[in-house]
N, CA, C and O atoms as a MOPAC input file, in Angstrom:
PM7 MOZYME 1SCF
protein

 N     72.46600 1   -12.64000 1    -0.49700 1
 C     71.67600 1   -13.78700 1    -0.17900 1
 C     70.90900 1   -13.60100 1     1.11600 1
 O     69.75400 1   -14.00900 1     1.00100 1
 N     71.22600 1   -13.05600 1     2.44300 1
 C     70.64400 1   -12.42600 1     3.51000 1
 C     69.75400 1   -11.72900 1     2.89100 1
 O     68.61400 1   -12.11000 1     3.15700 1
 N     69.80200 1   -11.00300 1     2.28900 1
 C     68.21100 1   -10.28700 1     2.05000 1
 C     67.11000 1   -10.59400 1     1.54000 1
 O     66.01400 1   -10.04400 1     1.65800 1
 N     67.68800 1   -12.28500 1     0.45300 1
 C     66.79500 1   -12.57800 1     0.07800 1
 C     65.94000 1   -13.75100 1     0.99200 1
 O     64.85700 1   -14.33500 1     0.94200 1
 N     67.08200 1   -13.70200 1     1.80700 1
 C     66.53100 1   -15.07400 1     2.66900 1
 C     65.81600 1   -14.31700 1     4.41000 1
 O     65.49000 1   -14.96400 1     5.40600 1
 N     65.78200 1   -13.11000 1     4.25300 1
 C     65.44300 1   -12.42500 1     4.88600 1
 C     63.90700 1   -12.01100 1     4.74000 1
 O     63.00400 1   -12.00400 1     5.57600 1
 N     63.92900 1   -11.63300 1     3.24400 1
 C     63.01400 1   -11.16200 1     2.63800 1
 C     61.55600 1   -12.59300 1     2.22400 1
 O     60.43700 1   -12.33900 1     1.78000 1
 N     62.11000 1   -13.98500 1     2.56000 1
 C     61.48200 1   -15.04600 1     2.31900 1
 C     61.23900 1   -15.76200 1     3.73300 1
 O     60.60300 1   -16.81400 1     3.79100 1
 N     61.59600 1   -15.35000 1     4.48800 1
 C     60.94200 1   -15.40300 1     6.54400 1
 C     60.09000 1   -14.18300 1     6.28000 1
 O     59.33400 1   -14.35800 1     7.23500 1
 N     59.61900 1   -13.04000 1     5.69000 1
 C     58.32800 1   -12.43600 1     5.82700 1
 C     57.39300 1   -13.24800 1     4.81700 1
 O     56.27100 1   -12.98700 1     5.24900 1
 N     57.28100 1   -13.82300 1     4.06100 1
 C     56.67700 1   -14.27000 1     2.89300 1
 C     55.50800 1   -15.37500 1     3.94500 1
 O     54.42300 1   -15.45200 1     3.36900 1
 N     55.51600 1   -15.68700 1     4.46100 1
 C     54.55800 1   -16.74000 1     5.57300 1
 C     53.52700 1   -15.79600 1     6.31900 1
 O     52.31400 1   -15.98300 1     6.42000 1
 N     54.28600 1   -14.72000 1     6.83000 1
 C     53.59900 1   -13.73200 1     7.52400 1
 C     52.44700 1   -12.95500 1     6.45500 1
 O     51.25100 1   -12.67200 1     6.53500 1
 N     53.43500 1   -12.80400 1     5.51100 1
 C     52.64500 1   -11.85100 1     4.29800 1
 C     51.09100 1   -12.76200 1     3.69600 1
 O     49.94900 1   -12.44500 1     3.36100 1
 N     51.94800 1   -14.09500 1     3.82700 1
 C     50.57600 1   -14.57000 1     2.91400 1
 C     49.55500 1   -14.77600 1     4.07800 1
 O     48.36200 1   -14.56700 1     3.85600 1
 N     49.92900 1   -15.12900 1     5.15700 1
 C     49.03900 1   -15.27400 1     6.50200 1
 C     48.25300 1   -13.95900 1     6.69000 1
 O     47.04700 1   -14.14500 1     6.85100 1
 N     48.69800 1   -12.55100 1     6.70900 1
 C     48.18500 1   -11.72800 1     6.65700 1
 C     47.32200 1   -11.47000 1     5.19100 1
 O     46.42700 1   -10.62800 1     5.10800 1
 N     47.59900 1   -12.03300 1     4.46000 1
 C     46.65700 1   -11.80300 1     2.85200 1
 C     45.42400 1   -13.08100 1     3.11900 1
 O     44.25600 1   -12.69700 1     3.06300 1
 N     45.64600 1   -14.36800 1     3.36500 1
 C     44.65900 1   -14.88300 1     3.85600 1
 C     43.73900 1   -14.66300 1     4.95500 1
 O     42.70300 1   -15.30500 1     5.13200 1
 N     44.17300 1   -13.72300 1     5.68100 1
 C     43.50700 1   -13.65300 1     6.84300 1
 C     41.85300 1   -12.61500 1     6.51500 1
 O     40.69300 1   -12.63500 1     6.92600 1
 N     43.06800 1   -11.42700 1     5.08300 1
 C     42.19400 1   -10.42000 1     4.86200 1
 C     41.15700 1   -10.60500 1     3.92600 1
 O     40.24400 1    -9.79700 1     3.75900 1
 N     41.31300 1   -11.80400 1     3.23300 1
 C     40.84100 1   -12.42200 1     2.39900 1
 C     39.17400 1   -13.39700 1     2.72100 1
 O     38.21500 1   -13.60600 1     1.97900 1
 N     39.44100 1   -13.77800 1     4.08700 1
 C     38.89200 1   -14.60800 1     4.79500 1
 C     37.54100 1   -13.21500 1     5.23400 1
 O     36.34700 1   -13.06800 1     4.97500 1
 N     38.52300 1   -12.47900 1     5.96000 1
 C     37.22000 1   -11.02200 1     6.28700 1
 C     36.21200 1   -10.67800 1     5.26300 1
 O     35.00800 1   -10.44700 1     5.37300 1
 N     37.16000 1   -10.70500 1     4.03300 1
 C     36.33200 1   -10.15500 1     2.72700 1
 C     35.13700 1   -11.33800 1     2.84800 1
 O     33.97500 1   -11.06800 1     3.15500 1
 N     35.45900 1   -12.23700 1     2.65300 1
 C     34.57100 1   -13.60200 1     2.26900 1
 C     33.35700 1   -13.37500 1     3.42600 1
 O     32.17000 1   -13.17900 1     3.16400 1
 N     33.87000 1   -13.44000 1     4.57100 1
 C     32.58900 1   -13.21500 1     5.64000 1
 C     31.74200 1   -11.59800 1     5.62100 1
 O     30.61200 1   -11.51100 1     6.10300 1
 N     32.35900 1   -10.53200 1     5.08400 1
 C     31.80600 1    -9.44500 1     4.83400 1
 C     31.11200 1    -9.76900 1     3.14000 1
 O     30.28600 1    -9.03600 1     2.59600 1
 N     31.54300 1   -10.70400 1     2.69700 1
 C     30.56100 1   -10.28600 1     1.15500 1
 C     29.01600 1   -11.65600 1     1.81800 1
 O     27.84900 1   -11.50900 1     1.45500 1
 N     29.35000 1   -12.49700 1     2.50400 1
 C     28.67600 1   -13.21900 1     2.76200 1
 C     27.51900 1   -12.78100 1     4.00900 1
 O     26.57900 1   -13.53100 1     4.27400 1
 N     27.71500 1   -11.60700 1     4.64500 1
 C     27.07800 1   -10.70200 1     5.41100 1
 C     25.89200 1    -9.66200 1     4.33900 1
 O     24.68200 1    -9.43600 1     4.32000 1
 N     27.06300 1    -9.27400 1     3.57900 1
 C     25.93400 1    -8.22700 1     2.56300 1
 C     25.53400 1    -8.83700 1     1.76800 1
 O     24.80100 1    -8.28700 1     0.94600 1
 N     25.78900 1   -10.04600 1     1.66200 1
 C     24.55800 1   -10.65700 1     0.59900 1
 C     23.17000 1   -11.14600 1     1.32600 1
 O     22.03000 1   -10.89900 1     0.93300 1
 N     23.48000 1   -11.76100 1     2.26800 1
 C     22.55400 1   -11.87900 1     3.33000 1
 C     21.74900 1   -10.48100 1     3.47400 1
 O     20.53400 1   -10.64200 1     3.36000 1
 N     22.04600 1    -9.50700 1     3.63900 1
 C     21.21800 1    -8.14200 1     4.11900 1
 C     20.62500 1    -7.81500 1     3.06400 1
 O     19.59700 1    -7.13900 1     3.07300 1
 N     21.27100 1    -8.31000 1     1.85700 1
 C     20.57000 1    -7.77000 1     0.46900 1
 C     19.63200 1    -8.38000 1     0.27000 1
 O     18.62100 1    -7.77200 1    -0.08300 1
 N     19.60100 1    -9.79100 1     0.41600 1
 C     18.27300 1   -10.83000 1     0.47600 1
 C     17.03600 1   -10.13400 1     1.22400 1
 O     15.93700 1    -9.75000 1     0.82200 1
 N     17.72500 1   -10.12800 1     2.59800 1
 C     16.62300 1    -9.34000 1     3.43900 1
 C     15.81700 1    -8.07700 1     3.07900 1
 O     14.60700 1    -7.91300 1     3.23500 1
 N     16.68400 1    -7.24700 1     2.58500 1
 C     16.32500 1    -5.79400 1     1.74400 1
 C     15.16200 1    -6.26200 1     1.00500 1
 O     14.02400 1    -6.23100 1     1.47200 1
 N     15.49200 1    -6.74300 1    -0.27500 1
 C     14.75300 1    -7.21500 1    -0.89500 1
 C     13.23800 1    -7.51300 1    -0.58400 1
 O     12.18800 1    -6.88700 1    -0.72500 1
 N     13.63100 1    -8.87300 1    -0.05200 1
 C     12.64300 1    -9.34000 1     1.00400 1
 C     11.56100 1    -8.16500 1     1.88100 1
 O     10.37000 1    -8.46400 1     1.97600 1
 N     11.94100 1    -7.17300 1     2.34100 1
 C     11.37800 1    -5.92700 1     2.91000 1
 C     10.60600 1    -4.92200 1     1.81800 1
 O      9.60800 1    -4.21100 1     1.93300 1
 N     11.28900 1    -5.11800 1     0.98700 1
 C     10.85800 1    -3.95900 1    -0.30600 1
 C      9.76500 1    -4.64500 1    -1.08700 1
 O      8.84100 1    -4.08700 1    -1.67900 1
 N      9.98500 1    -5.81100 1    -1.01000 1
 C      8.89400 1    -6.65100 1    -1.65800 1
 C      7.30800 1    -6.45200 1    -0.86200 1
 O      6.35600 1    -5.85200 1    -1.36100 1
 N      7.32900 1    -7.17800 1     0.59700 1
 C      6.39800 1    -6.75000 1     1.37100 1
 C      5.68900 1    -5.18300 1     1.42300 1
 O      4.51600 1    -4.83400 1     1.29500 1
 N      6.36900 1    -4.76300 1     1.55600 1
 C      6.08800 1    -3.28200 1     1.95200 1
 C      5.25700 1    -2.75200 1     0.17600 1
 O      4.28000 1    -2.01000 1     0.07300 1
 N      6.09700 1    -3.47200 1    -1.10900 1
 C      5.05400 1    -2.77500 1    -2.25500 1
 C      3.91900 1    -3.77400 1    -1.92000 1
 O      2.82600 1    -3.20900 1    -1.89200 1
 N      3.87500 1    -5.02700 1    -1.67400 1
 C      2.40500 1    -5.72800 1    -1.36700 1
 C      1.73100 1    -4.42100 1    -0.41400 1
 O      1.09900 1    -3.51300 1    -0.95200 1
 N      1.94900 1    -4.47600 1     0.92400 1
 C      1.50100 1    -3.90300 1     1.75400 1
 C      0.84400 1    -2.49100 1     1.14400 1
 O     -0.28800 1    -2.04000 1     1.31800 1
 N      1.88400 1    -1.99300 1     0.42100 1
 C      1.12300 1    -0.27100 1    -0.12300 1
 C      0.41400 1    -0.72700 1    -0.93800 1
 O     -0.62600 1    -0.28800 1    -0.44700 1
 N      0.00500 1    -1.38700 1    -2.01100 1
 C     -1.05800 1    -2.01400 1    -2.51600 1
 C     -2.27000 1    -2.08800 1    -2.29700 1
 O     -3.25700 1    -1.56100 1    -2.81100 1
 N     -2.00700 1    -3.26000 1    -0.94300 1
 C     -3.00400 1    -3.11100 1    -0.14500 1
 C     -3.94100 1    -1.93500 1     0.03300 1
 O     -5.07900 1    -1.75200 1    -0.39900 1
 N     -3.19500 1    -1.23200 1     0.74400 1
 C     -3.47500 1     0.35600 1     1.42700 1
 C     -4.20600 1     0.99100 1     0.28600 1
 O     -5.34100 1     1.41400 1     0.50600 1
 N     -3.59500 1     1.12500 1    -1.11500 1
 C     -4.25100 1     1.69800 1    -1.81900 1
 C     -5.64800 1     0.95500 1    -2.33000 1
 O     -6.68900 1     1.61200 1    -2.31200 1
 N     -5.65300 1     0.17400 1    -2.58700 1
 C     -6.89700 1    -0.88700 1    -2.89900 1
 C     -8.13200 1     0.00200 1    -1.61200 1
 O     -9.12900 1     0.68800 1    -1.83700 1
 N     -7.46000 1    -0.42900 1    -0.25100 1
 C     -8.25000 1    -0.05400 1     0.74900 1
 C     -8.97400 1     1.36500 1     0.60400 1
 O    -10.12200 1     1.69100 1     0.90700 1
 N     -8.14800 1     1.94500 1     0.16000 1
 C     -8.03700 1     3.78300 1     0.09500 1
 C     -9.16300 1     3.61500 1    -1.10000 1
 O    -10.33500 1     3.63300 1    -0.72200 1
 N     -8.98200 1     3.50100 1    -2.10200 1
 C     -9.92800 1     3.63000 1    -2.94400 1
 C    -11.10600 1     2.91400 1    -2.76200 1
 O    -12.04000 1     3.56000 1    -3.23700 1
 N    -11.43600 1     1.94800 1    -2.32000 1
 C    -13.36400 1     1.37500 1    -1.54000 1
 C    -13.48800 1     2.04400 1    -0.47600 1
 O    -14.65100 1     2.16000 1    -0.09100 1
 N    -12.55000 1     2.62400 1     0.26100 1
 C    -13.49200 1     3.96200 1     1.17000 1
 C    -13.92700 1     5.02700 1     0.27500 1
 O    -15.04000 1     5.55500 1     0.27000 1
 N    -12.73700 1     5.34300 1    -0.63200 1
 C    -13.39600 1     6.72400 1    -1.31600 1
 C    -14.55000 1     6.61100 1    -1.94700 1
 O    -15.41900 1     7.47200 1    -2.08700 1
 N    -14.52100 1     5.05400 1    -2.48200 1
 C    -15.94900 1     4.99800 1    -3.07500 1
 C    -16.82200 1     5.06200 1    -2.38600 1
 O    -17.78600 1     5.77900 1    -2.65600 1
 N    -16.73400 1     4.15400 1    -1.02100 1
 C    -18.20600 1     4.00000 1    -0.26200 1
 C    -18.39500 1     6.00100 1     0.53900 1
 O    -19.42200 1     6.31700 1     1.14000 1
 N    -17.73500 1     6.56400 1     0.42400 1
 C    -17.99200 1     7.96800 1     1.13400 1
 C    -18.21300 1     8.68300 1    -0.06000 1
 O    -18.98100 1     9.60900 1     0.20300 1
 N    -17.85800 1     8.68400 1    -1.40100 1
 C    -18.55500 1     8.94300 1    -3.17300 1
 C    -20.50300 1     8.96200 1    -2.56200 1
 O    -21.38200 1     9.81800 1    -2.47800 1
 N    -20.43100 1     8.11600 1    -2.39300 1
 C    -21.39800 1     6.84500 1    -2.52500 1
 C    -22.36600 1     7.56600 1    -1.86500 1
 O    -23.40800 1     8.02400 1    -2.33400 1
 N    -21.85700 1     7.64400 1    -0.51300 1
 C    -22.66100 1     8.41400 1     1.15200 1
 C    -22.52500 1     9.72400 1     0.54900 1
 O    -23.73300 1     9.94900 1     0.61300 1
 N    -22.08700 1    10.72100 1     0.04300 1
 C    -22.13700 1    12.14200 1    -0.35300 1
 C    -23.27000 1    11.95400 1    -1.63900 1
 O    -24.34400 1    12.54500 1    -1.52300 1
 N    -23.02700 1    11.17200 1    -2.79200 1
 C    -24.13500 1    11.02200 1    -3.55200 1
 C    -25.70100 1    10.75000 1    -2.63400 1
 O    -26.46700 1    11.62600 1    -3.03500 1
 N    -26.18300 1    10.15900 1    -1.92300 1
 C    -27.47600 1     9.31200 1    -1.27800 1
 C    -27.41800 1    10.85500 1    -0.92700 1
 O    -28.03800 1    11.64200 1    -1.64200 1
 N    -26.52800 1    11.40200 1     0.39200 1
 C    -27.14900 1    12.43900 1     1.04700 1
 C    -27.67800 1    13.68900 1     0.17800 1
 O    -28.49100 1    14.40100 1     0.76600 1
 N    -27.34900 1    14.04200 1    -1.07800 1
 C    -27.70900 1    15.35300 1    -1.69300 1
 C    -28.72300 1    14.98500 1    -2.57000 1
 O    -29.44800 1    15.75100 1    -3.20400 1
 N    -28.74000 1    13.22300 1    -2.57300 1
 C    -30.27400 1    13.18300 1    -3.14000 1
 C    -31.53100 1    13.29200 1    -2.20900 1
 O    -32.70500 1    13.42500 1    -2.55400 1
 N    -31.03600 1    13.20900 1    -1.02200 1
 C    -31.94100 1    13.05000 1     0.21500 1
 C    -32.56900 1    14.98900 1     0.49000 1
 O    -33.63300 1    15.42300 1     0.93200 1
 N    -31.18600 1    15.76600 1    -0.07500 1
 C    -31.58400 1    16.69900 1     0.07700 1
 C    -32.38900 1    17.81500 1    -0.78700 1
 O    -32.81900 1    18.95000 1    -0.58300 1
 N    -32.36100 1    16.83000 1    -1.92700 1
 C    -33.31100 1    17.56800 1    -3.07800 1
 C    -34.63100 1    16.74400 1    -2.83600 1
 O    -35.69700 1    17.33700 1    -3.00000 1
 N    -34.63700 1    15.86700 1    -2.58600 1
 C    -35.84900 1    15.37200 1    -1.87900 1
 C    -36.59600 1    16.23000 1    -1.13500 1
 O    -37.66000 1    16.57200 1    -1.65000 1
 N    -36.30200 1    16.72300 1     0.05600 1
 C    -36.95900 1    17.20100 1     0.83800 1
 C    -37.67500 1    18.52100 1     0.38000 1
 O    -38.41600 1    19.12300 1     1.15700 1

């Protein structure tokens, strides 16, 4: 009976220590969900943003298309 009544004075500690670790988990899944939002959130911008860039990239290439076409007509001209 000592051992079992031994063994039931850790049982408070045990579950105190299982809630405690339990509690960490909860604030660590509630951390990486948060960062995952953010991730997201970043990955999203950034394909807008390269978008952008490319949109941009291609009306320069055209307008310098454009300026290389005029100049070699300028030069059969002459």
């Amino acid at each position: 009976m000592s051992d079992s009544a031994s063994s039931g004075s850790h049982a408070p500690d045990a579950l105190d220590r299982l809630e405690a670790a339990i509690l960490r988990l909860l604030d660590d899944n509630a951390e990486l969900r948060e960062e995952n939002r953010a991730l997201h959130e970043q990955v999203r911008q950034l394909r807008t943003e390269r978008a952008t860039y490319r949109e941009r990239n291609e009306q320069a290439r055209h307008r310098v298309e454009t300026m290389i076409a005029r100049l070699r007509s300028m030069e059969q001209s002459e």
